[in-house]
Structure formats: structure tokens, C-alpha cells
gemmi code that builds the backbone of each chain (N, CA, C; Angstrom):
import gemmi

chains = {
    "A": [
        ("UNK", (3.460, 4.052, 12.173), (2.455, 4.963, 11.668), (2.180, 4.674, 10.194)),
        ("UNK", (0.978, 5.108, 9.491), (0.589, 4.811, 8.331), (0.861, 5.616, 7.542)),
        ("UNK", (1.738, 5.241, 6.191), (2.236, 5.978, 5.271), (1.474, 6.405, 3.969)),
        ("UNK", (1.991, 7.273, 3.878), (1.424, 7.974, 2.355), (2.185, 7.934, 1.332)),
        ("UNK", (2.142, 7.700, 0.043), (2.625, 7.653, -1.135), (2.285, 8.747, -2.326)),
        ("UNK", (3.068, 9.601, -2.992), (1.935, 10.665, -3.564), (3.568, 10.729, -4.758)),
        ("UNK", (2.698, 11.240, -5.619), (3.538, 11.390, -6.819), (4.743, 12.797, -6.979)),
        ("UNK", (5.881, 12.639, -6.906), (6.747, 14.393, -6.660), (6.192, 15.435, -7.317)),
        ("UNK", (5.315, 15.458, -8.545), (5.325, 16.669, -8.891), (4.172, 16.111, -10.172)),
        ("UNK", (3.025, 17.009, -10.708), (2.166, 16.564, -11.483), (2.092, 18.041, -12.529)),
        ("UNK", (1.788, 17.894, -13.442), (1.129, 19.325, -14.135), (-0.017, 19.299, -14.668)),
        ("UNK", (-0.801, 20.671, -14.762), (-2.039, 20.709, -15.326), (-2.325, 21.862, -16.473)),
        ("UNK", (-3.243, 21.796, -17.111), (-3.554, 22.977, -17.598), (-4.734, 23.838, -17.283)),
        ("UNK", (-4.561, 25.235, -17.115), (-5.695, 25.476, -16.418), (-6.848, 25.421, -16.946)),
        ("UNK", (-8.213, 25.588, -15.943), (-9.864, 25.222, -16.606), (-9.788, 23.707, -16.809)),
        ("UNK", (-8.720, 22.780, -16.663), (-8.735, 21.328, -16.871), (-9.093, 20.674, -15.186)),
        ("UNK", (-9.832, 19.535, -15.473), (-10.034, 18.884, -14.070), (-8.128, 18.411, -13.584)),
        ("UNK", (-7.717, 18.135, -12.286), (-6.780, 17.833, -11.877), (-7.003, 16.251, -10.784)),
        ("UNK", (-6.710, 15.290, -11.160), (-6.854, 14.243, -10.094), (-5.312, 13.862, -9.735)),
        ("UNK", (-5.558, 14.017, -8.534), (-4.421, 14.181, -7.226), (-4.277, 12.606, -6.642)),
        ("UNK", (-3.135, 11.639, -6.938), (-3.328, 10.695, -6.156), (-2.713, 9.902, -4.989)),
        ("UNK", (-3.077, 9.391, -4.235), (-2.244, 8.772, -2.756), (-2.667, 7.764, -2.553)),
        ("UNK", (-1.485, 6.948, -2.383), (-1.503, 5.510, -1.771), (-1.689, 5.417, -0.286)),
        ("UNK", (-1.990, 4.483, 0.289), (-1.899, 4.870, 1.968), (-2.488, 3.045, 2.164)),
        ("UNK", (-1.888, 2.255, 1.792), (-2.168, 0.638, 1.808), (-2.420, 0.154, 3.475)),
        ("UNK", (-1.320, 1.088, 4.255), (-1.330, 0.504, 5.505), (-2.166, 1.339, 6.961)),
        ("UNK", (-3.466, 1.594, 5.947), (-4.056, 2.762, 6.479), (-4.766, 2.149, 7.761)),
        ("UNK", (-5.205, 2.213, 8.971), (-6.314, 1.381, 10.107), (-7.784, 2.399, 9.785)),
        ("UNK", (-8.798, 1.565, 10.159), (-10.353, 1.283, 9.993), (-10.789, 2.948, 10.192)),
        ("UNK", (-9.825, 2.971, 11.380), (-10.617, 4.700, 12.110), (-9.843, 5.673, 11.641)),
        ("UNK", (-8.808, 5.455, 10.602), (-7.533, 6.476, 9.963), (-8.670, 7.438, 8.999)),
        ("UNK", (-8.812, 9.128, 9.246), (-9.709, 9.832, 8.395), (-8.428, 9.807, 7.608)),
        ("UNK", (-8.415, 10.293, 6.056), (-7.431, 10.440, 5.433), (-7.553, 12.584, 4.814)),
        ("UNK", (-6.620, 13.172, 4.831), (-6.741, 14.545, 4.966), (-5.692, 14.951, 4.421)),
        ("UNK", (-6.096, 15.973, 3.560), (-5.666, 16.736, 2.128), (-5.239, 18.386, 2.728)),
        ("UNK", (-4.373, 18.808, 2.700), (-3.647, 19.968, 2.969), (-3.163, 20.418, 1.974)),
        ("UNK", (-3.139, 22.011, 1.459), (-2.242, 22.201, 0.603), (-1.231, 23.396, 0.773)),
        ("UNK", (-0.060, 23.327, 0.436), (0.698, 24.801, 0.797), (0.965, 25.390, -0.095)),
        ("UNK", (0.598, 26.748, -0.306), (0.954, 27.856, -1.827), (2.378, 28.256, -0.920)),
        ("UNK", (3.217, 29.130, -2.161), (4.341, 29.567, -1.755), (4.431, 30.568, -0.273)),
        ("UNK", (5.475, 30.667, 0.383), (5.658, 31.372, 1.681), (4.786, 31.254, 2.472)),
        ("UNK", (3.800, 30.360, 2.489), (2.565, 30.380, 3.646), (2.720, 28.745, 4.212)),
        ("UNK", (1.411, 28.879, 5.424), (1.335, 27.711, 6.173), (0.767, 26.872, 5.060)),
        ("UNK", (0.263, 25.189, 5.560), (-0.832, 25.060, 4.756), (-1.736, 24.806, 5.167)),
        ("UNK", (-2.889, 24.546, 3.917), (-4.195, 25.224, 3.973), (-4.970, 23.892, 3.939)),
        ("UNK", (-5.849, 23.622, 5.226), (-6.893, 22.792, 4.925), (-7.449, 22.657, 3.704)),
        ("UNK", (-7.875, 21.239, 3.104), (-8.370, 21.078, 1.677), (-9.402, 20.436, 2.588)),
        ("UNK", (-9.583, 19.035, 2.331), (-10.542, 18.308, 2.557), (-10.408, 16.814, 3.917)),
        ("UNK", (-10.910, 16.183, 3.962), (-10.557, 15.011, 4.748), (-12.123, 14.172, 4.782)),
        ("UNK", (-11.897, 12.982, 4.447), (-13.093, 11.696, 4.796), (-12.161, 10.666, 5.363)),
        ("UNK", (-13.359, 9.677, 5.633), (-12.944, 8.329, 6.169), (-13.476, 7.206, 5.318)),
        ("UNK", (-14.894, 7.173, 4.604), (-14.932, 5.925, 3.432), (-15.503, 6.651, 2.661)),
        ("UNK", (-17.029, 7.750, 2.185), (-17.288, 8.050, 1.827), (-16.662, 8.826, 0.721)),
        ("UNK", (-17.205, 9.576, -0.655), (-16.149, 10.325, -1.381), (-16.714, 12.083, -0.434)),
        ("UNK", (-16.341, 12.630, -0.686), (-16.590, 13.905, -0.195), (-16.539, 15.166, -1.291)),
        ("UNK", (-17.406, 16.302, -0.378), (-17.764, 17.316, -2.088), (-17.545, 17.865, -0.446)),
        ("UNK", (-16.519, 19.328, -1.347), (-16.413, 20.867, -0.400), (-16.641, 21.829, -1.390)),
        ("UNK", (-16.654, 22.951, -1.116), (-16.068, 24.072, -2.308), (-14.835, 24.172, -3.127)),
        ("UNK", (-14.093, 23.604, -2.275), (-12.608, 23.278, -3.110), (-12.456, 22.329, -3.372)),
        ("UNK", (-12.708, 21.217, -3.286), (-12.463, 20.189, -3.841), (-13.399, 18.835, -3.514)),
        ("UNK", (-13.021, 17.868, -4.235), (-13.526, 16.799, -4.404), (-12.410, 15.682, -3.802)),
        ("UNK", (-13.234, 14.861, -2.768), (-12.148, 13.398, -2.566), (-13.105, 11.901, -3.020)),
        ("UNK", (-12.035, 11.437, -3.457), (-12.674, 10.145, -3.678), (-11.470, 8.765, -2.837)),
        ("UNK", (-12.333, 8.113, -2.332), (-11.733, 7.126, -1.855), (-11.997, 5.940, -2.006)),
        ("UNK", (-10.833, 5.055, -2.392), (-11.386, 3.542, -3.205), (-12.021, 2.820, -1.625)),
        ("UNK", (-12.658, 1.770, -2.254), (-13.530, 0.728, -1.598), (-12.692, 0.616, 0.050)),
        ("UNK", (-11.467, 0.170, -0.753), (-10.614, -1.030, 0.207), (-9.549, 0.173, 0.841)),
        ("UNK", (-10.284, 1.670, 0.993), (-9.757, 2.455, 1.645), (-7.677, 2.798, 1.424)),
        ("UNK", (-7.535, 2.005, 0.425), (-5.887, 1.795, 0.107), (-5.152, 3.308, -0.425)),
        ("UNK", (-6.420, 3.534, -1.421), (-5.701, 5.227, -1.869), (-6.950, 5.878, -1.867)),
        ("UNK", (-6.854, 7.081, -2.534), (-8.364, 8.022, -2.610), (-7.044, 9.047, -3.855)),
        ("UNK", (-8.276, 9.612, -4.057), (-7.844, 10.970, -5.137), (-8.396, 12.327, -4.739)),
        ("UNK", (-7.806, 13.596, -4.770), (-7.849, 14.675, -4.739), (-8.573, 15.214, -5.942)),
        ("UNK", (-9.872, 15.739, -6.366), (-10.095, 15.791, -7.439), (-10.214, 17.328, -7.618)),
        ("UNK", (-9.445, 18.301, -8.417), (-10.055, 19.841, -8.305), (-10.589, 19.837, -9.784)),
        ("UNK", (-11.819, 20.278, -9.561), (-12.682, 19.945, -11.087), (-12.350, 21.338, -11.741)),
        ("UNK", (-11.721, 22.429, -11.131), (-11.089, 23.180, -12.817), (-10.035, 24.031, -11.841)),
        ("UNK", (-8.656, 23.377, -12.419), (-7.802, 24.375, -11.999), (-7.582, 25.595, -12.265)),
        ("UNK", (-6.618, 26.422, -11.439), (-6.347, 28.043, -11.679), (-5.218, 27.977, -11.575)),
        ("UNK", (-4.686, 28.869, -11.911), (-3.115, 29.345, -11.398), (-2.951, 29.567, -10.057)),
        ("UNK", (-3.996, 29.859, -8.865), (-4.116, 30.166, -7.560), (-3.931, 28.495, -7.528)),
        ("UNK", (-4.136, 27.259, -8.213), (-4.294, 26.093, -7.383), (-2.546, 25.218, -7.304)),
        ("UNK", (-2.005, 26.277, -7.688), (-0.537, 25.756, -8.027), (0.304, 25.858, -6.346)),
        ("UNK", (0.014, 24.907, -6.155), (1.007, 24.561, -4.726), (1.660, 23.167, -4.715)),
        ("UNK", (1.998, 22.926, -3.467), (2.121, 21.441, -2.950), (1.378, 20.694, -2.071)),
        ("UNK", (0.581, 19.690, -2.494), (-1.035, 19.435, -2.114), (0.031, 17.650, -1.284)),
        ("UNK", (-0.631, 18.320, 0.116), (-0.585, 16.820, 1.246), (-1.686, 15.421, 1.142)),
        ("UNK", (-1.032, 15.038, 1.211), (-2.203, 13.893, 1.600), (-1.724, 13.002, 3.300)),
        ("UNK", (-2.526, 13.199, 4.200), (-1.989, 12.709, 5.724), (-2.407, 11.793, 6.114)),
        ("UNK", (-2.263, 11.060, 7.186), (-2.666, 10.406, 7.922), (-2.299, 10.918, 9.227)),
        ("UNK", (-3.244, 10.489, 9.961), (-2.541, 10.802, 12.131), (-2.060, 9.715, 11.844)),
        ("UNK", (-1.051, 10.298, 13.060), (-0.297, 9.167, 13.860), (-1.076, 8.311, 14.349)),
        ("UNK", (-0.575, 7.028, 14.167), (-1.129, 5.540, 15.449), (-1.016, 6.083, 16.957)),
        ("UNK", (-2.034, 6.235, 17.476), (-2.558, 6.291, 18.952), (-3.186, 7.482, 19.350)),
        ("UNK", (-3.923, 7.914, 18.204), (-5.086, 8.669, 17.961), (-4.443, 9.841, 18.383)),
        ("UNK", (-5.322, 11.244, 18.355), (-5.415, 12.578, 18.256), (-5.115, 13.326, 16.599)),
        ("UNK", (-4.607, 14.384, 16.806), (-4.679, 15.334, 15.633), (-3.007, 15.092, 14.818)),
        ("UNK", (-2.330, 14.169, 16.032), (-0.998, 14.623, 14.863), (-0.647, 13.774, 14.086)),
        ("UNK", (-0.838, 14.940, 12.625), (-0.550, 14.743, 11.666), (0.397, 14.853, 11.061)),
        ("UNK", (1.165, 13.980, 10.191), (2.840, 13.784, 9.866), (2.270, 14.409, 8.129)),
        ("UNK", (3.109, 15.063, 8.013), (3.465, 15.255, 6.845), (4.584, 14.639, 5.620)),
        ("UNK", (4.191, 14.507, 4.797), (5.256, 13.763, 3.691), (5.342, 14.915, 2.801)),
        ("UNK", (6.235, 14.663, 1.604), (7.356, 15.472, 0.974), (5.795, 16.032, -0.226)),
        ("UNK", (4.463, 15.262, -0.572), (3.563, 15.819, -1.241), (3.848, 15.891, -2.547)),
        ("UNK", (3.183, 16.528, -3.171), (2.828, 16.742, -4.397), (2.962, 17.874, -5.024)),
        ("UNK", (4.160, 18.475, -5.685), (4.066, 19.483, -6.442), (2.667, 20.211, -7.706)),
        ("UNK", (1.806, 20.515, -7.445), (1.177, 20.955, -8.524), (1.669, 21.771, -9.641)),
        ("UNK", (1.747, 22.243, -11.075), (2.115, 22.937, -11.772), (0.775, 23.211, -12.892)),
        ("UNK", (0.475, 24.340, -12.530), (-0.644, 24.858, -13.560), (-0.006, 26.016, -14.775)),
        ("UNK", (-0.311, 25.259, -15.799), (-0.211, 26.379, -17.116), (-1.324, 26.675, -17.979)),
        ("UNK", (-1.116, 28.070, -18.380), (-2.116, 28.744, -18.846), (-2.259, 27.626, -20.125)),
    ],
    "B": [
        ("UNK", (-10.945, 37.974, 12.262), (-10.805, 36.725, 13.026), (-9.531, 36.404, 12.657)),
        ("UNK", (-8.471, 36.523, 12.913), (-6.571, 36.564, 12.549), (-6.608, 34.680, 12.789)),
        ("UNK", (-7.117, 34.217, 12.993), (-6.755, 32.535, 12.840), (-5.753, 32.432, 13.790)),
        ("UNK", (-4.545, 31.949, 13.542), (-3.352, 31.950, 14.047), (-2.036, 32.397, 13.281)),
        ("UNK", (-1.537, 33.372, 14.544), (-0.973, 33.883, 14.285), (0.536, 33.971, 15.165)),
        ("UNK", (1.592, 34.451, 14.500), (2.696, 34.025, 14.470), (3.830, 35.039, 14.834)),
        ("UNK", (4.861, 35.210, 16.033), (5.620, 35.973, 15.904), (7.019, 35.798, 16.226)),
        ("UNK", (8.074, 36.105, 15.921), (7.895, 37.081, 14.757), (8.274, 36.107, 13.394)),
        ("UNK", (7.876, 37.173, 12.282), (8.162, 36.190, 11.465), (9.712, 35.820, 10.524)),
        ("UNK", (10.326, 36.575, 10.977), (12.413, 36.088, 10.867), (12.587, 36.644, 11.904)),
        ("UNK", (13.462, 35.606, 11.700), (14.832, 36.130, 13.257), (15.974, 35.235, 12.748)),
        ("UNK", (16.912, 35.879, 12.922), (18.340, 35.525, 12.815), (18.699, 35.466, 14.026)),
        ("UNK", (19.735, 34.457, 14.477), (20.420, 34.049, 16.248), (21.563, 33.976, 15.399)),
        ("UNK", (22.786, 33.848, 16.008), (23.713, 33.390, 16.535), (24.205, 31.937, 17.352)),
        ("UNK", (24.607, 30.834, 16.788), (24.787, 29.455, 17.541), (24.680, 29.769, 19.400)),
        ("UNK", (23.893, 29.381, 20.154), (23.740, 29.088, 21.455), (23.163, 30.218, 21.667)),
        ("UNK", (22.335, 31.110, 21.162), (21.700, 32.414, 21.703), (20.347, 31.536, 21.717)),
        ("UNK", (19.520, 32.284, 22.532), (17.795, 31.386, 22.876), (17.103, 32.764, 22.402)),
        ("UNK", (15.943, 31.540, 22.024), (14.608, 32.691, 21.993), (13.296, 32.003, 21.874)),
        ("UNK", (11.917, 32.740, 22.030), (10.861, 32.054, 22.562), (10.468, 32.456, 21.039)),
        ("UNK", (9.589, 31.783, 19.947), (8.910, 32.139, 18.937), (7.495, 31.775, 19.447)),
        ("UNK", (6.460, 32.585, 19.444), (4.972, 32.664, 20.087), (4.133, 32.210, 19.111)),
        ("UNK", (3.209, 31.750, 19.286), (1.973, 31.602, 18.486), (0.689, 31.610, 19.269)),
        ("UNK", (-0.405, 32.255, 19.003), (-2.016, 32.570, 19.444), (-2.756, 32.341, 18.397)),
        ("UNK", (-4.015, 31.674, 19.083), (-4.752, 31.280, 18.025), (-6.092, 31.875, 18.924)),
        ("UNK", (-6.884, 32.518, 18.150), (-8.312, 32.849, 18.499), (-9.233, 32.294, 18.056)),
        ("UNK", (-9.356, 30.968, 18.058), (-10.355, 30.415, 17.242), (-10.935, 29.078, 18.591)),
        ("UNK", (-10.677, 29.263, 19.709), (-11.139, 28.612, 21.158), (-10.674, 27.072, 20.726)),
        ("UNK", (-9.609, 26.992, 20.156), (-9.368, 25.421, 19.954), (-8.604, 24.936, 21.453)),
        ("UNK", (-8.873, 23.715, 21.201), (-7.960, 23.052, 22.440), (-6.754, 22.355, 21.988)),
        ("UNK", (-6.472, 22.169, 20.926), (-5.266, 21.409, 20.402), (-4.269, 22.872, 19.844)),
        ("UNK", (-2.899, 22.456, 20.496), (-1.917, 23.299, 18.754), (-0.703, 22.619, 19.520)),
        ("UNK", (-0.109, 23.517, 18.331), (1.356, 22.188, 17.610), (1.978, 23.167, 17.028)),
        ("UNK", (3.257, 22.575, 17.032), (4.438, 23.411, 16.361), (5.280, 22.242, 15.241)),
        ("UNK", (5.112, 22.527, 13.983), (5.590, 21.964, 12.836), (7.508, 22.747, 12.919)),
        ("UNK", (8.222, 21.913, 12.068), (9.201, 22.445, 11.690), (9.322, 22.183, 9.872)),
        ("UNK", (9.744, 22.923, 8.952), (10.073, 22.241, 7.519), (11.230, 22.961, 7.046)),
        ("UNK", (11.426, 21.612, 6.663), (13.345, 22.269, 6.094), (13.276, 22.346, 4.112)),
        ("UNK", (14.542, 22.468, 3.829), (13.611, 22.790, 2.365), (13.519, 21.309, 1.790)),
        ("UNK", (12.531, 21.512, 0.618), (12.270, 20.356, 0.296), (11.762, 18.885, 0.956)),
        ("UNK", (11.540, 19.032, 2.229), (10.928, 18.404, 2.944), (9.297, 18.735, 3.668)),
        ("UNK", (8.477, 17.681, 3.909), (7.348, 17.365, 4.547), (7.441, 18.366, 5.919)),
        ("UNK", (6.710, 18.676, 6.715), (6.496, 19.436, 7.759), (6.668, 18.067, 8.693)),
        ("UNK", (7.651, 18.758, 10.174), (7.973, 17.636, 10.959), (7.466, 17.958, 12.298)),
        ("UNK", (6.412, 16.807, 13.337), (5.837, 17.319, 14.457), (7.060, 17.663, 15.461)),
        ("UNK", (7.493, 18.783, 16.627), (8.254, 19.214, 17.235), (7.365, 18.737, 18.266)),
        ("UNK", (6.640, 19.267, 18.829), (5.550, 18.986, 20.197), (4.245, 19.625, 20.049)),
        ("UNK", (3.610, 19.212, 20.686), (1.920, 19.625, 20.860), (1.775, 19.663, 22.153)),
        ("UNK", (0.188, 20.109, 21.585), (-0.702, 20.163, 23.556), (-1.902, 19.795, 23.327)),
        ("UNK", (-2.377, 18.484, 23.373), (-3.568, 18.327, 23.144), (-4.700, 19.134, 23.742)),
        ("UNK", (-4.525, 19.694, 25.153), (-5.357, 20.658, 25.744), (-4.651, 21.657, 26.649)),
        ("UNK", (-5.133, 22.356, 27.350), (-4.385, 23.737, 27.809), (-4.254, 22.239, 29.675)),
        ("UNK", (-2.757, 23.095, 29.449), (-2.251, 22.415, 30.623), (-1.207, 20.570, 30.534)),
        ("UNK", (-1.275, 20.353, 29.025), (-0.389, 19.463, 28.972), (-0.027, 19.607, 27.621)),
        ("UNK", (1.144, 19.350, 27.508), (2.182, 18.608, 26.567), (2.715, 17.671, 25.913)),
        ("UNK", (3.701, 16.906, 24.869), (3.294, 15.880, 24.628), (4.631, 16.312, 23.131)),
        ("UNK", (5.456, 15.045, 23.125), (6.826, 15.383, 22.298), (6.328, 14.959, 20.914)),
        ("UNK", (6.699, 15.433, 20.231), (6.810, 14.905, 18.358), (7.342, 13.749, 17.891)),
        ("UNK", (7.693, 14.163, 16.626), (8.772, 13.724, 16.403), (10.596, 13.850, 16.451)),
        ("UNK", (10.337, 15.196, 16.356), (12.128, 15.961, 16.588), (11.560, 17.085, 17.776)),
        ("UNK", (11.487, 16.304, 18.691), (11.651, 17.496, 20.125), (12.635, 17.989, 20.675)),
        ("UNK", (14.485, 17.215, 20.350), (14.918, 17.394, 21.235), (15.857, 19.040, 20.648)),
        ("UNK", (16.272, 19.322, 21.775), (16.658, 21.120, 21.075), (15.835, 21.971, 21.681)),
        ("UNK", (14.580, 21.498, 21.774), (13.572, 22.754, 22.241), (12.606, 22.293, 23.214)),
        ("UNK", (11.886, 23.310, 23.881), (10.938, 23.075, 25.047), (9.811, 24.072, 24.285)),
        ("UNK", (8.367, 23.901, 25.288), (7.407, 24.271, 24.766), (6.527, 24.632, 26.362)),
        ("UNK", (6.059, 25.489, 25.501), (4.491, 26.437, 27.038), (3.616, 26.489, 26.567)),
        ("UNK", (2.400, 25.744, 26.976), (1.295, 26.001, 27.377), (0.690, 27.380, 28.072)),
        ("UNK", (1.230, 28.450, 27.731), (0.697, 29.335, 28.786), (-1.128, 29.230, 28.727)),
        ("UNK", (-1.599, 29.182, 28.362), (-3.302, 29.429, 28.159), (-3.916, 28.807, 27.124)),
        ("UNK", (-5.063, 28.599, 27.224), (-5.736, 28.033, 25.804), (-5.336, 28.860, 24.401)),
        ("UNK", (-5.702, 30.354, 24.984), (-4.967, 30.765, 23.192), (-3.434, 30.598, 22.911)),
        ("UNK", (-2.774, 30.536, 23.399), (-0.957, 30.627, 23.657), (-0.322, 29.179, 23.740)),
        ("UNK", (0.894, 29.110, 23.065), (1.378, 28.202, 22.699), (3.019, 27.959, 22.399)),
        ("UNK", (3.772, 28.575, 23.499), (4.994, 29.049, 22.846), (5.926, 27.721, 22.384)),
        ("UNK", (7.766, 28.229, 21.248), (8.294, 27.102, 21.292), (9.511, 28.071, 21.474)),
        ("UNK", (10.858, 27.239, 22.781), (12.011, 28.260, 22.695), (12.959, 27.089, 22.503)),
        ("UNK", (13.692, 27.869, 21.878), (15.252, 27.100, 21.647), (15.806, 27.700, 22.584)),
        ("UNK", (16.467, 27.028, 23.740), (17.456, 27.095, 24.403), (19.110, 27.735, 24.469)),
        ("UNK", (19.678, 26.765, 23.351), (20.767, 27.193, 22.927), (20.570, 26.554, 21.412)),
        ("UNK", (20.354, 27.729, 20.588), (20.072, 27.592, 18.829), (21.662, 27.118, 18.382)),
        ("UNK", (21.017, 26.189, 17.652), (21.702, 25.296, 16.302), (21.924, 25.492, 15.067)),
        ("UNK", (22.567, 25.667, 14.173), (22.812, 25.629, 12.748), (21.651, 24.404, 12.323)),
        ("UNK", (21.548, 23.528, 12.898), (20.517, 22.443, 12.413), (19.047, 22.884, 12.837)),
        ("UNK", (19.251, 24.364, 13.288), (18.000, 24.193, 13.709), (17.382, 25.550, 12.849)),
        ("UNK", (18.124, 25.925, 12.040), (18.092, 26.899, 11.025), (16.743, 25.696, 9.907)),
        ("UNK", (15.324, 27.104, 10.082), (14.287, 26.440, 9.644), (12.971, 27.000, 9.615)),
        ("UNK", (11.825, 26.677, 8.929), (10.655, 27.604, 9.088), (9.588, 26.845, 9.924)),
        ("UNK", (9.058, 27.762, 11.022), (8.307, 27.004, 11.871), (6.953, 27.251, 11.462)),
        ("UNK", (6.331, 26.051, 11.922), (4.761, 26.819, 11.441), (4.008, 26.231, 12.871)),
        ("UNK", (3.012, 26.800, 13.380), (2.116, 26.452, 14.586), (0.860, 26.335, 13.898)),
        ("UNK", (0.190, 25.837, 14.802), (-0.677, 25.126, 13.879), (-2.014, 24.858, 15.061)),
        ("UNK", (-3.077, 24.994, 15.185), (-4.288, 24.686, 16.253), (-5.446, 23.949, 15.455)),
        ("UNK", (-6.137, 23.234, 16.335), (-7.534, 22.249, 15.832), (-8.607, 22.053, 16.878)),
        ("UNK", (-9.677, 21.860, 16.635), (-10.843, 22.163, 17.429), (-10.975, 21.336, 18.926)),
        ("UNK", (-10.551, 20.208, 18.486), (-11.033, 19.121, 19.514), (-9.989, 17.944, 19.577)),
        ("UNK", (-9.541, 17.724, 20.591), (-8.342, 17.144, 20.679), (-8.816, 15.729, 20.444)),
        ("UNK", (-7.963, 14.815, 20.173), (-8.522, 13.598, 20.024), (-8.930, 13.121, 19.217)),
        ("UNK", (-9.691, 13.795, 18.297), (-10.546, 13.388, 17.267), (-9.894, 13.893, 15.873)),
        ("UNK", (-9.841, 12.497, 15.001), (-8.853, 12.639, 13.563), (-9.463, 13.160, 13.097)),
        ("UNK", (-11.103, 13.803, 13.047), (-11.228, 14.338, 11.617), (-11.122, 16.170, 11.677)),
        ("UNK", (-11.062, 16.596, 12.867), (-10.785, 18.224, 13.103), (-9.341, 18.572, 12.325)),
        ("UNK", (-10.121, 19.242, 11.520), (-8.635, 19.830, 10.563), (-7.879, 20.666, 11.092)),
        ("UNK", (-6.389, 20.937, 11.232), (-5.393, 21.718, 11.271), (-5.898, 23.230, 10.811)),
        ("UNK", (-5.648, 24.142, 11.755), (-5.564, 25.297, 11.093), (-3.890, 25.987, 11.471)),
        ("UNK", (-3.150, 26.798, 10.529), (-1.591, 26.966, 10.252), (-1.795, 28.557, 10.706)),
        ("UNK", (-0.500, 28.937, 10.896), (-0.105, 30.214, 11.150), (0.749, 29.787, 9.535)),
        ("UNK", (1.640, 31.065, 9.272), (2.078, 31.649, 8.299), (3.534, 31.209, 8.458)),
        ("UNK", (4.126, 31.163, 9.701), (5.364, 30.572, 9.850), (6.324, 31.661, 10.136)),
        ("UNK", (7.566, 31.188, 11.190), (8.424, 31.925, 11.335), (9.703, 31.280, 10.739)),
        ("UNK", (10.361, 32.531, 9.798), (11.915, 31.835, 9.380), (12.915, 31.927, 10.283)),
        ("UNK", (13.632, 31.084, 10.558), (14.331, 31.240, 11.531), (15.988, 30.806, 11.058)),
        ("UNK", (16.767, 31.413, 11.066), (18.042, 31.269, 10.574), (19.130, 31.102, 11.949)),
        ("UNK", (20.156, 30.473, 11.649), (20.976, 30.242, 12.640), (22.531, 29.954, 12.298)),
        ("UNK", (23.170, 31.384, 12.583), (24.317, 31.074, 11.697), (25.813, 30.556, 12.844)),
    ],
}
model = gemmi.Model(1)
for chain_id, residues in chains.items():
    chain = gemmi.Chain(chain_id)
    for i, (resn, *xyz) in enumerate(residues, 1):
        res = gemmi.Residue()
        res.name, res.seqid = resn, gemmi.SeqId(i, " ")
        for name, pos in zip(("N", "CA", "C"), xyz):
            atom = gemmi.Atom()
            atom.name, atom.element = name, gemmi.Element(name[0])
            atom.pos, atom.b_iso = gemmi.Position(*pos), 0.0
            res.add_atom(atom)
        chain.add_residue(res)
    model.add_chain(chain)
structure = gemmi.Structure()
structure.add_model(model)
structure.setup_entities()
């Protein structure tokens, strides 16, 4: 299966843009790549997901390089609500929805 | 519209006591799944159902079985509970089976302790 690479833990300050980043080198052609994030005691929370294009939601921004290898999570002004641990996935090899999770990305927002 | 939802949300067992932890989702999906995460770790696939009427193992299935009862319903039971199996579950449903780009939607998770 195709792996993800993401940094343990990042900080921000809030009202500052935040770029979120993931490796995923051994990604295949039809792999969408998909952004989850979990705030404390809860499930997590759909963010975003593309396949080459960059993508615009309400929450966030993805950008994904050319050669599909990494992409970035972009939240153009953090809050203190954006302080979780932000996924970056891939499915499993032999298609459907399951999605493996890795250890992610600590966010840390200060006032 | 409760998304998915989760019950209950702690339970404490006793090593080799069983129990069924439920999850329903009202949102007419055909996919759900049962995550496990321990601390400091990534969420781990247990089993799924790509559609109502089949099944289909994870990554760490063994320990537990799983029901399909209906499209909204989705149960996961431990048999005879583990100290290793002391953990927070989360269930999890998506629109359309098959297809990578239908996002995950999560229940809230059950803690589950096992002493």
C-alpha cells in the first residue's frame, strides 16, 4: 500500500496562513490523496481530497505537486478551533474506501 | 441529521467478557468500517462492508467479528475481550463503495477499556 510521510507536529500563529505537508512518492495514477483532521475526543473530520488538480473548499486549500509525489494542506488563516491532528491518506491498493491512517500531524495554534 | 452514531460511548469489560459496540449511520451510505486507535497512534482498519450484505477483514481483524445487520447498522463484538484490546473505536460510513474519492464520515468513538 502507498505511504504517507507528514511531519510529527508543526506550530502556527493564529490569523497566520498554515501549510500542511505530505510526502506520498509511492502514490498509483488513480490514488485520490485525502486530508482528515481529528480535534481532541472526537472522530475525524473530513478536510479535503483531490487527485491532480489543487482544490479550494471552505476549509481548506490542497495543493498537489505536478509529479503527484506530495501536495500541501493549505489553511489560509488559522484559529485556535484549527488545532488538531491533520491526516493525510491514501486507500489501500485494490481499490474501495479503505483508508489507512498514519500517526499525522500535530497542529499547534497560538494566540 | 445525527451522521453516525455510536454506542455506547465507554464500557469497561473484564478479560474474556463479550460485547457488541453498535454503530448507525443515517446518511443511506453503502460503505462503513470500524477503525481502532491506540494512543499516539494512526487509526487502524478492523473490518468493513463495502455494501449491506458483505464483509471484508482489515488490517487487525483478528479478536473480533462484525454484522452487517442492514444498510444503516453495522455492528463490531469482541468475543472474549483482551487487555490488548483496551482502545477507542471509531465507525466510520461513505457514500459509494468502491470509489476513492467518497470521503469518510466518523462517529465520535467508543472508549473501551479492558482490565
Amino acid at each position: 500500500d502507498a505511504k504517507t510521510t507528514q511531519p510529527n507536529s508543526m506550530e502556527s500563529n493564529e490569523e497566520e496562513p498554515v501549510h500542511l505537508p505530505c510526502n506520498h512518492s509511492t502514490i498509483s495514477g488513480t490514488d485520490y490523496i485525502h486530508w482528515y483532521r481529528q480535534l481532541p475526543s472526537q472522530g475525524p473530520e473530513y478536510v479535503i481530497h483531490g487527485l491532480t488538480s489543487n482544490v479550494n473548499n471552505r476549509m481548506a486549500s490542497l495543493a498537489i505537486a505536478e509529479d503527484r509525489k506530495s501536495s500541501t494542506l493549505i489553511l489560509h488563516r488559522a484559529t485556535l478551533r484549527d488545532a488538531a491532528v491533520y491526516y493525510c491518506i491514501l486507500p489501500f491498493t485494490g481499490g474501495g474506501n479503505k483508508l489507512t491512517f498514519g500517526t499525522g500531524t500535530q497542529l499547534k495554534v497560538e494566540l | 441529521n445525527a451522521g453516525v452514531t455510536q454506542t455506547p460511548k465507554f464500557q469497561v469489560l473484564k478479560t474474556g467478557q463479550s460485547m457488541t459496540l453498535q454503530c448507525a449511520q443515517d446518511m443511506n451510505h453503502n460503505s462503513m468500517y470500524w477503525y481502532r486507535q491506540d494512543p499516539g497512534m494512526g487509526l487502524r482498519l478492523i473490518y468493513y462492508s463495502a455494501s449491506e450484505g458483505t464483509t471484508d477483514k482489515g488490517e487487525v481483524p483478528n479478536g473480533y467479528n462484525v454484522s452487517r445487520l442492514n444498510k444503516r447498522e453495522f455492528s463490531l463484538r469482541l468475543e472474549s475481550a483482551a487487555p490488548s484490546q483496551t482502545s477507542v473505536y471509531f465507525c466510520a460510513s461513505s457514500e459509494i463503495a468502491g470509489r476513492r474519492n467518497s470521503p469518510l464520515h466518523f462517529g465520535n468513538g467508543t472508549r473501551l477499556t479492558v482490565t
